[in-house]
C-alpha positions in Angstrom: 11.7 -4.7 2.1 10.5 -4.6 -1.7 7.2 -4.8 -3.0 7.1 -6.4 -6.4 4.6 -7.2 -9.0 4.7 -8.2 -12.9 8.5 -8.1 -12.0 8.1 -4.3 -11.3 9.7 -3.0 -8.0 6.5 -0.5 -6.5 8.2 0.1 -3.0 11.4 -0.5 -1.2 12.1 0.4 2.3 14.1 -0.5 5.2 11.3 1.4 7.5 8.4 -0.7 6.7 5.9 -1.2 10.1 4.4 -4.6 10.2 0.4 -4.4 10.9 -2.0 -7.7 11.0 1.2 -9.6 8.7 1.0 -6.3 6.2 4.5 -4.4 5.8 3.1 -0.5 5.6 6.2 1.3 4.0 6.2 4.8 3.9 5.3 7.4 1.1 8.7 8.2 -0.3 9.5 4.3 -0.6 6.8 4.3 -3.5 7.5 4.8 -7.5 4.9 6.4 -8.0 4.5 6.5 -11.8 3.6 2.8 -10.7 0.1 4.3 -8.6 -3.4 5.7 -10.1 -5.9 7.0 -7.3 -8.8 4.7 -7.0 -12.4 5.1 -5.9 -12.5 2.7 -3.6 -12.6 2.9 0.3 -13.3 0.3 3.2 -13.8 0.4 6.8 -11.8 -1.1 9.7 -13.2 -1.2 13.0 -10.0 0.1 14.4 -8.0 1.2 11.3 -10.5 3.9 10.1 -11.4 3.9 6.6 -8.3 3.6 3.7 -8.1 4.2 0.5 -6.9 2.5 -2.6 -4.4 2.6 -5.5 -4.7 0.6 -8.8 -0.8 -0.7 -9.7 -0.2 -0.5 -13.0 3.0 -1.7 -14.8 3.4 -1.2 -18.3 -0.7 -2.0 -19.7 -1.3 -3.9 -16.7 -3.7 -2.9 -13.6 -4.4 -4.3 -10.6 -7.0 -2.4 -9.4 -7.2 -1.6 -6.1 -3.8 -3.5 -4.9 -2.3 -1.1 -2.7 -3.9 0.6 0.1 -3.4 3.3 2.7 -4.9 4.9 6.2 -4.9 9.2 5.2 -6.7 9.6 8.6 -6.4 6.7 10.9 -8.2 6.3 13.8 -6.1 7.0 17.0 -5.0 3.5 18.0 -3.7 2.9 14.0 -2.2 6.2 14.0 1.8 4.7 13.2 0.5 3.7 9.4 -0.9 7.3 8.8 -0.2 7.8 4.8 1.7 4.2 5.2 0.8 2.1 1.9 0.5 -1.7 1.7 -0.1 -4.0 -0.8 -2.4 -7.7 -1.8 -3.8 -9.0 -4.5 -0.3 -10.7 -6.0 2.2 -8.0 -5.1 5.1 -9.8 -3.2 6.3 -8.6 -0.6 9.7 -9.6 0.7 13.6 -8.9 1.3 
């Protein structure tokens, strides 16, 4: 799987886990000079609370695109430190 935006691969993996129609992939799958730590956080009721990357490629950001689970909650424990993406990334073969 490759996760793509502004033409950009962000991710590829063959070890993605598939959670609610989101492919998690793991940590080494990511380019990272593509990821800036955001300040944003949400809560799932049983996911935990994740944390968010902007994406930026070249002088584009999407802020907040990617996300990730640093300490799950027990029964989301298989995407610990797992990152998925929205807002416009693609995400396909």
């Amino acid at each position: 799987m490759r996760a793509i935006w502004n033409g950009t691969v962000l991710a590829e993996s063959d070890d993605t886990i598939v959670v609610e129609g989101n492919h998690y992939f793991p940590p080494d799958a990511l380019r990272r000079e593509h990821f800036r730590d955001s300040a944003t956080h949400t809560t799932c009721g049983w996911k935990g609370v994740a944390s968010y990357y902007d994406v930026v490629v070249g002088e584009q950001v999407n802020a907040d695109a990617a996300w990730y689970y640093p300490t799950p909650k027990a029964a989301a424990e298989r995407v610990r430190g797992r990152v998925a993406f929205w807002k416009g990334v693609a995400v396909g073969p």
